[in-house]
C-alpha positions as a Markdown table, in Angstrom:
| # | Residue | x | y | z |
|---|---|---|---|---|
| 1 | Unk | 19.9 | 144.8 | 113.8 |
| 2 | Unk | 16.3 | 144.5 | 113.8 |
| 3 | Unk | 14.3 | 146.0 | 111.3 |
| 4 | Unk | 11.6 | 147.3 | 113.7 |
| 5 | Unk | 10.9 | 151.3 | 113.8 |
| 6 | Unk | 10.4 | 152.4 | 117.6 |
| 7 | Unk | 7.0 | 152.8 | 117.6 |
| 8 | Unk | 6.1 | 149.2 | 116.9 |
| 9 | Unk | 9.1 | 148.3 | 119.2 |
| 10 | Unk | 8.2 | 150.6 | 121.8 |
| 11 | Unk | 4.3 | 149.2 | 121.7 |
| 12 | Unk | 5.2 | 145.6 | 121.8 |
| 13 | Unk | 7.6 | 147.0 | 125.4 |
| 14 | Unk | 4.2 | 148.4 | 126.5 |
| 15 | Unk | 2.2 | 145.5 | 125.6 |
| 16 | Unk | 1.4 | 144.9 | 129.2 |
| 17 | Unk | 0.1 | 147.9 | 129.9 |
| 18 | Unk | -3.3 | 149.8 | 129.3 |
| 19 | Unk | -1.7 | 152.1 | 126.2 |
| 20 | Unk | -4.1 | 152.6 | 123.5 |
| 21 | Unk | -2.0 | 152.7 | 120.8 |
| 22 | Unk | -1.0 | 149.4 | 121.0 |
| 23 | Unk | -4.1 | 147.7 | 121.9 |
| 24 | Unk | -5.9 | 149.2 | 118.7 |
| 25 | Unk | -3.9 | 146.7 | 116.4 |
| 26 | Unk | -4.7 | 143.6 | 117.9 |
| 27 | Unk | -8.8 | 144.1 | 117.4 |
| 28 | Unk | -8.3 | 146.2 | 114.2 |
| 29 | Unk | -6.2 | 144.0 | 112.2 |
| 30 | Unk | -8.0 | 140.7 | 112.8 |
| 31 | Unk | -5.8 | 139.5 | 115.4 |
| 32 | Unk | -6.7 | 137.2 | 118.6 |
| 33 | Unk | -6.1 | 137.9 | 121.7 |
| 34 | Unk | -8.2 | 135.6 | 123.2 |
| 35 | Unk | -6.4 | 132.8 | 124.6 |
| 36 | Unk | -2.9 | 131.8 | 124.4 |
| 37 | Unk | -0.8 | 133.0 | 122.0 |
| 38 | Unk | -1.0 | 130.4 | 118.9 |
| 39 | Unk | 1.4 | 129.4 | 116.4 |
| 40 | Unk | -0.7 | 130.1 | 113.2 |
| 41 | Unk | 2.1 | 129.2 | 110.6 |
| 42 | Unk | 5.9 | 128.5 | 110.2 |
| 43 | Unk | 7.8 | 129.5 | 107.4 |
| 44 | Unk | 11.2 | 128.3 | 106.6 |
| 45 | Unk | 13.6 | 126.8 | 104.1 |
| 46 | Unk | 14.0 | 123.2 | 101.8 |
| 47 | Unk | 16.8 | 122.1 | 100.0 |
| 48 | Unk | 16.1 | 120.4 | 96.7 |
| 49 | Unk | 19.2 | 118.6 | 95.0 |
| 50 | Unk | 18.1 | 117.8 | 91.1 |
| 51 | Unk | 19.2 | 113.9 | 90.6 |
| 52 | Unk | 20.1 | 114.4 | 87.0 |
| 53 | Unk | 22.5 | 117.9 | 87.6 |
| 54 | Unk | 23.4 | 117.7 | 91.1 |
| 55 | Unk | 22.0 | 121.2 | 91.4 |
| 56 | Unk | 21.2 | 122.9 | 94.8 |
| 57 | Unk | 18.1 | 124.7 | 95.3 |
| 58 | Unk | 17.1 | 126.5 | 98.4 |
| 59 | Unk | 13.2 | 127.8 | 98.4 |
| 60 | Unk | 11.1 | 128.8 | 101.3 |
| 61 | Unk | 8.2 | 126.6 | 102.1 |
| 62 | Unk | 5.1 | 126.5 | 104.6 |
| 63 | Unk | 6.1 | 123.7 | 107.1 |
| 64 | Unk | 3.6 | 124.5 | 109.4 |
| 65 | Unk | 0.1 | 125.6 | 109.2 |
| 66 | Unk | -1.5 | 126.9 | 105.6 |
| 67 | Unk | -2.2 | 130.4 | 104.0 |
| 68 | Unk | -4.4 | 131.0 | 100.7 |
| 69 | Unk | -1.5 | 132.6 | 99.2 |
| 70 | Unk | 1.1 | 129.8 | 99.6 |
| 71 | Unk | 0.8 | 127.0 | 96.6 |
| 72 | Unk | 0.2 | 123.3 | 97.7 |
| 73 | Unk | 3.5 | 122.4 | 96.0 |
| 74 | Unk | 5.2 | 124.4 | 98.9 |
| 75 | Unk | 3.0 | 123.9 | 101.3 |
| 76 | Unk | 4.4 | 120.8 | 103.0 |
| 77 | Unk | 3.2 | 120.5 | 107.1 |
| 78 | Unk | 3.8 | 116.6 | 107.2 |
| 79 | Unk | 6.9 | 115.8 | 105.1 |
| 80 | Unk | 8.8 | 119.4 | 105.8 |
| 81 | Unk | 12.6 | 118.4 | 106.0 |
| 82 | Unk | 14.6 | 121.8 | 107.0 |
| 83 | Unk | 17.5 | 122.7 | 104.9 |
| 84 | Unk | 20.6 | 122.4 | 107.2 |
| 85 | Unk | 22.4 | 125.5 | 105.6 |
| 86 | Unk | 21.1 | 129.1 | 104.6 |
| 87 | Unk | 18.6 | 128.7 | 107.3 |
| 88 | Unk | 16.0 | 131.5 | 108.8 |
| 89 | Unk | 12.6 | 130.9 | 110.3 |
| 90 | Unk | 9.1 | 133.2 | 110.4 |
| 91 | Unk | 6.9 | 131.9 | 113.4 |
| 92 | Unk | 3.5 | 133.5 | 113.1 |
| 93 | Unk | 1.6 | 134.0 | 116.1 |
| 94 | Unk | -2.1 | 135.4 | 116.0 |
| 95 | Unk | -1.7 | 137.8 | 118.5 |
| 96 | Unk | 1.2 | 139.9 | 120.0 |
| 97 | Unk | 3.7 | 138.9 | 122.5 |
| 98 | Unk | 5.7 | 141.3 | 124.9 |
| 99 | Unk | 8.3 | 142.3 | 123.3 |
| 100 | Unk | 10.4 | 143.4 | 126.4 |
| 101 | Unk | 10.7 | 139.3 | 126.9 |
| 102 | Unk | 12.1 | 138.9 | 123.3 |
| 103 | Unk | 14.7 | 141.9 | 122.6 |
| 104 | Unk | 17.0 | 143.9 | 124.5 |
| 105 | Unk | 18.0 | 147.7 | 123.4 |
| 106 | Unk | 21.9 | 148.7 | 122.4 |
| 107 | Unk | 24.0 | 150.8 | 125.7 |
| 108 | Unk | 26.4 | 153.4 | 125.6 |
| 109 | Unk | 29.5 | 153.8 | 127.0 |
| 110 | Unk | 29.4 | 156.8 | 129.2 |
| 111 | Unk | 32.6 | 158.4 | 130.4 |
| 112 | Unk | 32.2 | 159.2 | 134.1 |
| 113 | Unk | 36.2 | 160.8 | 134.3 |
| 114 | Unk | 39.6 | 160.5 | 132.6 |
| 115 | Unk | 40.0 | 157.3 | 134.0 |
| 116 | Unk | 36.5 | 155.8 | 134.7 |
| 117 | Unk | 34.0 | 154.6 | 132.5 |
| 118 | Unk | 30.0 | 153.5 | 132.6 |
| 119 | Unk | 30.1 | 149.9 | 130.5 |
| 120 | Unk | 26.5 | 147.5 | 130.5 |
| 121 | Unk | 28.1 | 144.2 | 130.5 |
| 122 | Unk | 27.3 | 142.7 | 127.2 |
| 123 | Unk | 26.6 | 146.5 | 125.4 |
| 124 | Unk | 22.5 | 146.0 | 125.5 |
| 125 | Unk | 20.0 | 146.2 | 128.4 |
| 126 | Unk | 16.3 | 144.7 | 128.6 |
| 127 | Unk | 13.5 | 147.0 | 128.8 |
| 128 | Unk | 11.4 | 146.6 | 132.5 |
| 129 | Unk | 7.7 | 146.0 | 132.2 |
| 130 | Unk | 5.6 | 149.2 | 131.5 |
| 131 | Unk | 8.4 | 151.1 | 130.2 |
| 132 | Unk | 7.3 | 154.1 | 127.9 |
| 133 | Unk | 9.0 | 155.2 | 125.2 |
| 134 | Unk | 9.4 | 158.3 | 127.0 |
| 135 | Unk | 11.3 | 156.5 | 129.9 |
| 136 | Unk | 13.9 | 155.3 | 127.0 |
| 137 | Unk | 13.9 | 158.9 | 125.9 |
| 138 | Unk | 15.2 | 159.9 | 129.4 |
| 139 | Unk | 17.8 | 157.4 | 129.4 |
| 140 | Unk | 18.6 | 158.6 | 125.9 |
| 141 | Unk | 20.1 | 161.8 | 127.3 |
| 142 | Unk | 22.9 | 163.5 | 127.1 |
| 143 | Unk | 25.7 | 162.6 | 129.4 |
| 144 | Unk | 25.4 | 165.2 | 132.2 |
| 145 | Unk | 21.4 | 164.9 | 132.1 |
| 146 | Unk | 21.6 | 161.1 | 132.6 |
| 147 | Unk | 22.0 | 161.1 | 136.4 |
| 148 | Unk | 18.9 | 163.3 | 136.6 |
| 149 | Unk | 16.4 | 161.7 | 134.2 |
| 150 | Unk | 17.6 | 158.0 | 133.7 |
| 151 | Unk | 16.5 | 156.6 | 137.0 |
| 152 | Unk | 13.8 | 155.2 | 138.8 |
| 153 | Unk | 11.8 | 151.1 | 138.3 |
| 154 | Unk | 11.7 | 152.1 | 134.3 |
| 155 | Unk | 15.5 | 153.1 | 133.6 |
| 156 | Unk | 17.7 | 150.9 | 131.2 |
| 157 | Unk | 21.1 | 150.6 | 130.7 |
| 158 | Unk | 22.1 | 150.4 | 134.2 |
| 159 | Unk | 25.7 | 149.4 | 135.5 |
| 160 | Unk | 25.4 | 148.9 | 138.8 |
| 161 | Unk | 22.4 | 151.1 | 139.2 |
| 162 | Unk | 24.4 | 153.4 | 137.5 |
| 163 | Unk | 22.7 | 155.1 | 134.2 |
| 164 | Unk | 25.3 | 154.1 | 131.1 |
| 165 | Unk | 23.0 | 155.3 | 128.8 |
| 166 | Unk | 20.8 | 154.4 | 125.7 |
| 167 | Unk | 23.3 | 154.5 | 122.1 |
| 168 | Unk | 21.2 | 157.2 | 120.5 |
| 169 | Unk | 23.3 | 158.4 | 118.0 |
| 170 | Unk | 21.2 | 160.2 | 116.0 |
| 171 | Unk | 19.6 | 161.4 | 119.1 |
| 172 | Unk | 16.2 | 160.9 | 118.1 |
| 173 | Unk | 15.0 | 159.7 | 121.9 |
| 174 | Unk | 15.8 | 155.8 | 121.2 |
| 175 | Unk | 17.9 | 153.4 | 120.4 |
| 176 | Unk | 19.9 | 152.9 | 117.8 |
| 177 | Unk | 20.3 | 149.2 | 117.7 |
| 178 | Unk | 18.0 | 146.0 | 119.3 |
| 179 | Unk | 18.6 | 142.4 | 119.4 |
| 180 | Unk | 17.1 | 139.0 | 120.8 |
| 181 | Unk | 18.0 | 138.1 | 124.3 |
| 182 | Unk | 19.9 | 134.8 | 124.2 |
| 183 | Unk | 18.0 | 132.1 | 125.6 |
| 184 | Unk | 14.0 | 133.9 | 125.6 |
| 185 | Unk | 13.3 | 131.4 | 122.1 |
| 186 | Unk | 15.7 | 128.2 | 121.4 |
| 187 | Unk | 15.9 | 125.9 | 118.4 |
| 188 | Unk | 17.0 | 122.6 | 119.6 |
| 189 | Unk | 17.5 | 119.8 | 117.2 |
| 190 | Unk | 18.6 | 116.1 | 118.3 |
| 191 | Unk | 19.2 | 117.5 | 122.1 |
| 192 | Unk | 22.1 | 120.0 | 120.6 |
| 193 | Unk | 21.4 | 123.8 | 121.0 |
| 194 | Unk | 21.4 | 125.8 | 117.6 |
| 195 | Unk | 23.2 | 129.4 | 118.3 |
| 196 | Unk | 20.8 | 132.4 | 116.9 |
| 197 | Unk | 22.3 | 135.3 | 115.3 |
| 198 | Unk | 20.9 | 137.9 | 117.8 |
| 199 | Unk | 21.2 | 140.6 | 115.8 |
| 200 | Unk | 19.4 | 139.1 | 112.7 |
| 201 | Unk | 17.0 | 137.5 | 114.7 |
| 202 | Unk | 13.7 | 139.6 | 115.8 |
| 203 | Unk | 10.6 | 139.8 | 116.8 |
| 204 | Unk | 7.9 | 141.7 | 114.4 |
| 205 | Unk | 5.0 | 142.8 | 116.5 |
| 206 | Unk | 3.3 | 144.4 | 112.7 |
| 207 | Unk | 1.5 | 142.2 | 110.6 |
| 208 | Unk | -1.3 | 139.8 | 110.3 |
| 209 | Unk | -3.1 | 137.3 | 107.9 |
| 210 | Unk | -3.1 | 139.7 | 105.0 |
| 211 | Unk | -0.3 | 139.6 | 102.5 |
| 212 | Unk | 0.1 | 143.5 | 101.2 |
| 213 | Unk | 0.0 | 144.0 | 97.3 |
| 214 | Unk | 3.5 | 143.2 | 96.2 |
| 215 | Unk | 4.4 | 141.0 | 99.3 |
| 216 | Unk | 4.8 | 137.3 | 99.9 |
| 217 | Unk | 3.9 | 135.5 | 103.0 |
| 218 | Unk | 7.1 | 134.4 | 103.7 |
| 219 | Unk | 8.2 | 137.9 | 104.1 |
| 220 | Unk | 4.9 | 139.6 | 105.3 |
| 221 | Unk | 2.6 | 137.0 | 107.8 |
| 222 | Unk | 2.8 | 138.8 | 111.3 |
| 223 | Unk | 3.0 | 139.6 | 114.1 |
| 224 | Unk | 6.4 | 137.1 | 113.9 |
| 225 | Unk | 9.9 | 135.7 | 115.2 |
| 226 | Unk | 12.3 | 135.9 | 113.1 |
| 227 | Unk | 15.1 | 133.2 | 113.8 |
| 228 | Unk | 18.3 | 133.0 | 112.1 |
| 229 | Unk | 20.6 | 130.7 | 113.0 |
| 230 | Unk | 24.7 | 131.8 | 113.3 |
| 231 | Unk | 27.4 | 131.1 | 110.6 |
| 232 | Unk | 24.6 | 132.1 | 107.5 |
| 233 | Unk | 22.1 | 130.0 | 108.5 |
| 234 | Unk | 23.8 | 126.7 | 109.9 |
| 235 | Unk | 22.2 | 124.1 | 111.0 |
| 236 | Unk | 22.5 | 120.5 | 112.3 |
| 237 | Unk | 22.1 | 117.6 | 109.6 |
| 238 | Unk | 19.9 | 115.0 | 109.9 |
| 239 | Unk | 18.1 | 116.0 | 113.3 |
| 240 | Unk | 14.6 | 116.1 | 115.2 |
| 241 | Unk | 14.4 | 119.6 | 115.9 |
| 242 | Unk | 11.6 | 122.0 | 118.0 |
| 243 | Unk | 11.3 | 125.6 | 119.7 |
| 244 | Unk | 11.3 | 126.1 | 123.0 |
| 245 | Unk | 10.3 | 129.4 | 124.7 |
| 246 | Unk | 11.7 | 130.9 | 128.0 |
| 247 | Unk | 9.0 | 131.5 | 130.6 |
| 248 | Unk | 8.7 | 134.2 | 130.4 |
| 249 | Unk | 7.7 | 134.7 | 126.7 |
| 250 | Unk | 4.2 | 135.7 | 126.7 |
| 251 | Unk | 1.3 | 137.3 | 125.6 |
| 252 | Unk | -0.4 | 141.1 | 127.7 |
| 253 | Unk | -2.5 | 138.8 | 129.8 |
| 254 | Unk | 0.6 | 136.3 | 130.9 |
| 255 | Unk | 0.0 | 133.6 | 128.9 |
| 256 | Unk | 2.8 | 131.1 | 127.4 |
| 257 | Unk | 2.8 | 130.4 | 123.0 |
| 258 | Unk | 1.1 | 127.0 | 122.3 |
| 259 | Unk | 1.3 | 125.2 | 118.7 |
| 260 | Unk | -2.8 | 124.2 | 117.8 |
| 261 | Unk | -3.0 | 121.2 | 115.5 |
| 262 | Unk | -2.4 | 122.0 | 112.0 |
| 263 | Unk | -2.0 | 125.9 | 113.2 |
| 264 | Unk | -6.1 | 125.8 | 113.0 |
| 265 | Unk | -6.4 | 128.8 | 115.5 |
| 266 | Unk | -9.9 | 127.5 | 116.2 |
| 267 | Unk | -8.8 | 124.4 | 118.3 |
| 268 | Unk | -7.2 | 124.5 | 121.5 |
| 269 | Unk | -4.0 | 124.1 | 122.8 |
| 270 | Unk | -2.0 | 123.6 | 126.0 |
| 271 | Unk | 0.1 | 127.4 | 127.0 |
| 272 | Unk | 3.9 | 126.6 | 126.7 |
| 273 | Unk | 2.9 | 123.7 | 124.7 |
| 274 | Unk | 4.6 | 123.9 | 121.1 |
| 275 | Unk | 4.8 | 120.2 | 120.4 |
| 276 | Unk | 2.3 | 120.3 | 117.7 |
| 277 | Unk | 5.1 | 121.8 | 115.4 |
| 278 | Unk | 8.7 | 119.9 | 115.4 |
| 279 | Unk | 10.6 | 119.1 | 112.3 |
| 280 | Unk | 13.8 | 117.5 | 110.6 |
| 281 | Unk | 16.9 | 119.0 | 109.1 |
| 282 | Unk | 17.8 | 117.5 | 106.1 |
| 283 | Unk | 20.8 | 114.9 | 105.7 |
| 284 | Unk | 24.5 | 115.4 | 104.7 |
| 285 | Unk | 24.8 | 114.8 | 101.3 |
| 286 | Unk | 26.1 | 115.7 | 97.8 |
| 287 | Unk | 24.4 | 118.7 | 96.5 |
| 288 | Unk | 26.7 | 118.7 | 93.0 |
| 289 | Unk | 30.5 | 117.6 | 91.6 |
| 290 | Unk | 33.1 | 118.0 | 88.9 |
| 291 | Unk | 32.9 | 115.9 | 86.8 |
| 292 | Unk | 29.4 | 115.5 | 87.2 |
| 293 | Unk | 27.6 | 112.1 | 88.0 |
| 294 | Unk | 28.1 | 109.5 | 85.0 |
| 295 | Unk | 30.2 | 112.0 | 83.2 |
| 296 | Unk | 31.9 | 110.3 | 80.8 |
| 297 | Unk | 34.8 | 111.9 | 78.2 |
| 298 | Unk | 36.5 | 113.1 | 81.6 |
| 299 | Unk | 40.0 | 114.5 | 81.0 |
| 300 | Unk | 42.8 | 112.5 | 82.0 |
| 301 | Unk | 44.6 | 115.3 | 83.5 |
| 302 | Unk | 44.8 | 116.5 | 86.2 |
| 303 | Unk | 44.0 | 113.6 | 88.3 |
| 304 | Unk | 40.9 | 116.0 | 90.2 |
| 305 | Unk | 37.6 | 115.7 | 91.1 |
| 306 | Unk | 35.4 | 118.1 | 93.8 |
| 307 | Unk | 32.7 | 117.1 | 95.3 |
| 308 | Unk | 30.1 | 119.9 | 97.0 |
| 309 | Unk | 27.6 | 119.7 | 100.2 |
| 310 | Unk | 24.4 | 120.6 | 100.8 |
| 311 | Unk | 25.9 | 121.6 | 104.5 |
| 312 | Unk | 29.7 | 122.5 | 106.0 |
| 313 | Unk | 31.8 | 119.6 | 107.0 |
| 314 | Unk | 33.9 | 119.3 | 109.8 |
| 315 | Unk | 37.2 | 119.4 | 108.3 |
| 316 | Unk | 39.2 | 117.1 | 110.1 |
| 317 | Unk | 36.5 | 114.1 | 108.6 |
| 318 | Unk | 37.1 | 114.2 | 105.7 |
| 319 | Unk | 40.7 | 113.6 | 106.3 |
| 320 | Unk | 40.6 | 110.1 | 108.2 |
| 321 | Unk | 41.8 | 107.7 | 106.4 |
| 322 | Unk | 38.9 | 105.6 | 104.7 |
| 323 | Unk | 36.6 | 108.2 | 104.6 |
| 324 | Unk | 37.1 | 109.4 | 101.4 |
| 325 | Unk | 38.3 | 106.6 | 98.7 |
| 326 | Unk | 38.9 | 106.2 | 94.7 |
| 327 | Unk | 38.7 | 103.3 | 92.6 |
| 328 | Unk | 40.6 | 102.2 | 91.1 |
| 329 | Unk | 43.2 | 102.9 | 93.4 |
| 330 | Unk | 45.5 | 105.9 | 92.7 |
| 331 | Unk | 48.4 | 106.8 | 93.7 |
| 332 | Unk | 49.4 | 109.8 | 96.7 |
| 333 | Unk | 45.6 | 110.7 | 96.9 |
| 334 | Unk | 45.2 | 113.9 | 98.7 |
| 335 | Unk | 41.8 | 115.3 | 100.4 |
| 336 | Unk | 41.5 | 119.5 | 100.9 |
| 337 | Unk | 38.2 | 120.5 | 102.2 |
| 338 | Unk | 37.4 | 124.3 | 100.7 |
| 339 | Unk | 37.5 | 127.3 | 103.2 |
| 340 | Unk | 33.8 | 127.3 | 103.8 |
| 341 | Unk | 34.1 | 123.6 | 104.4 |
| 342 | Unk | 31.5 | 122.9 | 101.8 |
| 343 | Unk | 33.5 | 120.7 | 99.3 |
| 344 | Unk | 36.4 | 118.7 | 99.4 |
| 345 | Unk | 38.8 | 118.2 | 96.3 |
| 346 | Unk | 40.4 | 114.7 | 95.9 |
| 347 | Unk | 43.1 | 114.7 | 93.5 |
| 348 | Unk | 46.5 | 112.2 | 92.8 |
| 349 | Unk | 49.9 | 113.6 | 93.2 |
| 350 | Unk | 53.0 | 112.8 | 91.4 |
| 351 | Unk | 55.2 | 113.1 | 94.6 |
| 352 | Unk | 54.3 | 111.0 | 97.8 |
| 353 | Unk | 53.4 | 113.4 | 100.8 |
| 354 | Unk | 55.3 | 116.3 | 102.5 |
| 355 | Unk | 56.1 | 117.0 | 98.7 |
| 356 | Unk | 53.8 | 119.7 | 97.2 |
| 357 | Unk | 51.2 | 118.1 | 94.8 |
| 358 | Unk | 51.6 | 117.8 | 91.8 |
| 359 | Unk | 48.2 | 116.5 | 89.9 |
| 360 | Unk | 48.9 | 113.2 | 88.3 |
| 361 | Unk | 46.9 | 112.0 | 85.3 |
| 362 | Unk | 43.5 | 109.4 | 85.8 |
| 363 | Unk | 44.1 | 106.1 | 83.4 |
| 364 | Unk | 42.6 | 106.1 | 80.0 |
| 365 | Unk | 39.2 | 105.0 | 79.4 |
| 366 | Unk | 38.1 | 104.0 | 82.8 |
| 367 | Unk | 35.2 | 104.4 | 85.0 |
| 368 | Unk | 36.2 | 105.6 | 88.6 |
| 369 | Unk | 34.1 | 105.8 | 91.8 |
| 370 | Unk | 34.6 | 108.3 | 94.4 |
| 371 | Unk | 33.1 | 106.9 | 97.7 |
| 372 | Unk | 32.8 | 109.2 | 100.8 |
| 373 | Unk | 31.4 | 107.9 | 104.1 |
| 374 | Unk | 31.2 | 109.0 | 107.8 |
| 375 | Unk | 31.8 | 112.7 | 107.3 |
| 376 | Unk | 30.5 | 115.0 | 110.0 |
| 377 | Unk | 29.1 | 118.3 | 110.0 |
| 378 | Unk | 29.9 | 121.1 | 111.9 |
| 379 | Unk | 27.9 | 120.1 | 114.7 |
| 380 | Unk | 29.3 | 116.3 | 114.9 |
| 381 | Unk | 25.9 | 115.3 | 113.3 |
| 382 | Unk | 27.6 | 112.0 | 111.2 |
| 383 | Unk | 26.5 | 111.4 | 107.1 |
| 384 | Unk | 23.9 | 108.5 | 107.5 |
| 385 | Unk | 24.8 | 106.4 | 104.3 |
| 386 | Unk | 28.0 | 106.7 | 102.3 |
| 387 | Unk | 27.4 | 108.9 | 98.8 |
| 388 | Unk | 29.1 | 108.0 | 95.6 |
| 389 | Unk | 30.5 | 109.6 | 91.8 |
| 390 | Unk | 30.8 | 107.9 | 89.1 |
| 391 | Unk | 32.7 | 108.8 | 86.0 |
| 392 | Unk | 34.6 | 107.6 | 83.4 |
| 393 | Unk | 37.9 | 109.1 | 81.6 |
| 394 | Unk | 38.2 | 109.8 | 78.2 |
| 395 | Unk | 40.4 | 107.5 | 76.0 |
């Protein structure tokens, strides 16, 4: 759900229109609504694997634009590589977009009789152009009011031209729940669609260049899209990725987002053109193991080692034969990838498959290597370079 109160919702729906209230922010807060709507930063998360511990750190960083308040150390607009798990993205903009293009409001389901209901298809409804937040307050009603007030060119939550009504549980005179409309703002990365979380994702028409006392500008640079990829975060591995906006994403006078070079606002830039910010998802890779890397002094028993990524896998690759080898060789070596498909456990069994394992024991004072080499992640985006762990067993 978003975390937007109606009134800022409710004034980004109006945004076309001549209503006061929400053109007061846009001069008062140092916004620009001159122009096409401009990318001003991009905030969004690295992955930082320590070479000596195998240790995985995920840290937000500015991969687009700059802000006073963000250190040069994180500040990285020509090297950013994206982390490909635990993903979510802030897209600044210097001025508002209409927020009827970007989120749609939660339905009801109204009983009509015993045997009849009034279902939305999909449970939510966009908001029409000019819409007041009166007009959702109509279509808030009650039941046996709905027919009289929730009609007209500004009515939501329509089935059939048939008023469902607005989920307004606690009856305040709006809804109870928004999320982004599928489709209005895409991240595509190496030509393959990455699916938002709708209901974590959200646009933020409050905000601007100031950071509040307290805040960060990761969680405070506005107005904003928030994007948050489905499945926590997932991305693709190892891809060239960019947004792409519906046409229909705009700002009040109809114009399209562009990215300016650098996110310098004071340059110009083509409407709908968003090239000037792209980036790449980092590889699949190790992020840690047990034992760890050159670990020597390793028990002998059992015959186990786990090795962790810095993304899912897909399952099934890490079970083709050749993809995941020992040496020296061991005998009845099984693979088992973890539930959240981010390790994989390779240990030798007593007992030759379909007998239950039973860990074996490694051989005394030797240094084993673990190679694993054309896993896939969950998107069939392939590891480019086989990884490696070394170790060695005690005596």
């Amino acid at each position: 759900m978003a975390n937007l109160n109606w009134a800022t919702f409710a004034c980004g729906f109006t945004a076309l229109t001549a209503v006061v209230a929400c053109d007061t922010p846009e001069t008062a807060t140092g916004l620009h609504p001159e122009g096409p709507p401009m990318i001003q930063q991009v905030v969004m998360k690295e992955q930082t694997v320590n070479q000596a511990t195998g240790s995985l750190t995920i840290a937000s960083i500015l991969a687009f634009g700059t802000h006073e308040r963000v250190p040069e150390a994180r500040t990285k607009p020509n090297t950013q590589e994206g982390s490909p798990d635990d993903q979510v993205f802030r897209v600044v903009f210097d001025e508002l977009l209409v927020g009827n293009s970007l989120e749609e409001i939660a339905c009801r389901t109204r009983l009509l009789s015993e045997t009849e209901s009034c279902v939305v298809p999909g449970g939510f409804s966009r908001v029409p152009l000019g819409a007041t937040p009166d007009d959702i307050a109509d279509c808030s009603a009650a039941d046996d009011l709905l027919d009289e007030l929730c009609n007209g060119t500004h009515a939501v939550c329509l089935e059939d031209g048939r008023p469902c009504g607005v989920l307004d549980e606690d009856e305040n005179g709006s809804a109870d729940n928004t999320r982004m409309i599928a489709g209005q703002v895409r991240i595509v990365c190496g030509g393959t669609d990455v699916p938002l979380n709708l209901e974590q994702s959200y646009w933020q028409p409050a905000g601007n260049q100031l950071v509040p006392a307290g805040g960060t500008p990761e969680g405070s640079l506005g107005p904003a899209l928030i994007l948050r990829p489905v499945n926590d975060g997932r991305m693709p591995t190892n891809s060239d990725c960019e947004l792409v906006f519906a046409p229909d994403v705009t700002d009040k006078h109809g114009n399209a987002p562009c990215a300016p070079p650098g996110g310098d606002i004071t340059q110009d830039c083509t409407p709908g053109d968003v090239s000037a910010f792209s980036f790449k998802t980092q590889r699949l890779r190790f992020s840690s193991s047990l034992p760890d890397p050159g670990q020597t002094g390793v028990s002998r028993a059992p015959a186990s080692a786990s090795i962790f990524f810095n993304a899912p896998i897909d399952p099934a690759s890490a079970t083709v034969a050749g993809n995941v080898t020992i040496t020296p060789a061991l005998p009845n070596v099984e693979v088992t990838v973890s539930a959240n498909a981010k390790s994989i456990t390779i240990r030798s069994c007593v007992d030759a498959p379909p007998a239950a394992c039973t860990p074996g024991t490694f051989a005394a004072a030797t240094e084993y290597t673990i190679t694993v080499s054309n896993l896939t992640d969950t998107f069939g985006k392939p590891m480019p370079q086989a990884e490696t762990l070394t170790f060695t067993t005690a005596n």
